[in-house]
N, C-alpha and C positions, 0 to 999 in steps of 0.2 A: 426447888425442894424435891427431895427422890420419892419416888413413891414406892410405898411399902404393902406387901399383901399384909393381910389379916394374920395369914400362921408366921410370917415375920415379927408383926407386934404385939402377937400372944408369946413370941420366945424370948425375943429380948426386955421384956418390960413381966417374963414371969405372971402372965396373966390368962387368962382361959377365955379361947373366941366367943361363947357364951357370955361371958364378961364383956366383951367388947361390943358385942351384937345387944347386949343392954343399956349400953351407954349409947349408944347409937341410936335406939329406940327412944331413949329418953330424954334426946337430942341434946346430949352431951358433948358430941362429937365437935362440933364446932370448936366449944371451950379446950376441949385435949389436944386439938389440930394447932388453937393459936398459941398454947402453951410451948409446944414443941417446936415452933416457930421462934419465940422467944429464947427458949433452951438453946436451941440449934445455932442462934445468934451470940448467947452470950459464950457459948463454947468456941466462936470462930473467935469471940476477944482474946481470950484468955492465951 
């Protein structure tokens, strides 16, 4: 999996680091890592 900075995933997902750095905090991060994990997968089926 690539790893991506922070001002990458506030650009492409249109969302603000403060955003991100909240979900982070609220240890969210986890859940939106395996999600994209999931996405990332079904997009290699398709």
């Amino acid at each position: 999996m690539a790893n991506y900075t922070m001002s990458d995933i506030s650009q492409k997902y249109n969302v603000s680091q403060d955003t991100i750095r909240y979900y982070d905090k609220a240890g969210l991060m986890p859940f939106i890592k395996e999600m994209l994990v999931v996405v990332a997968n079904l997009m290699i089926m398709i």
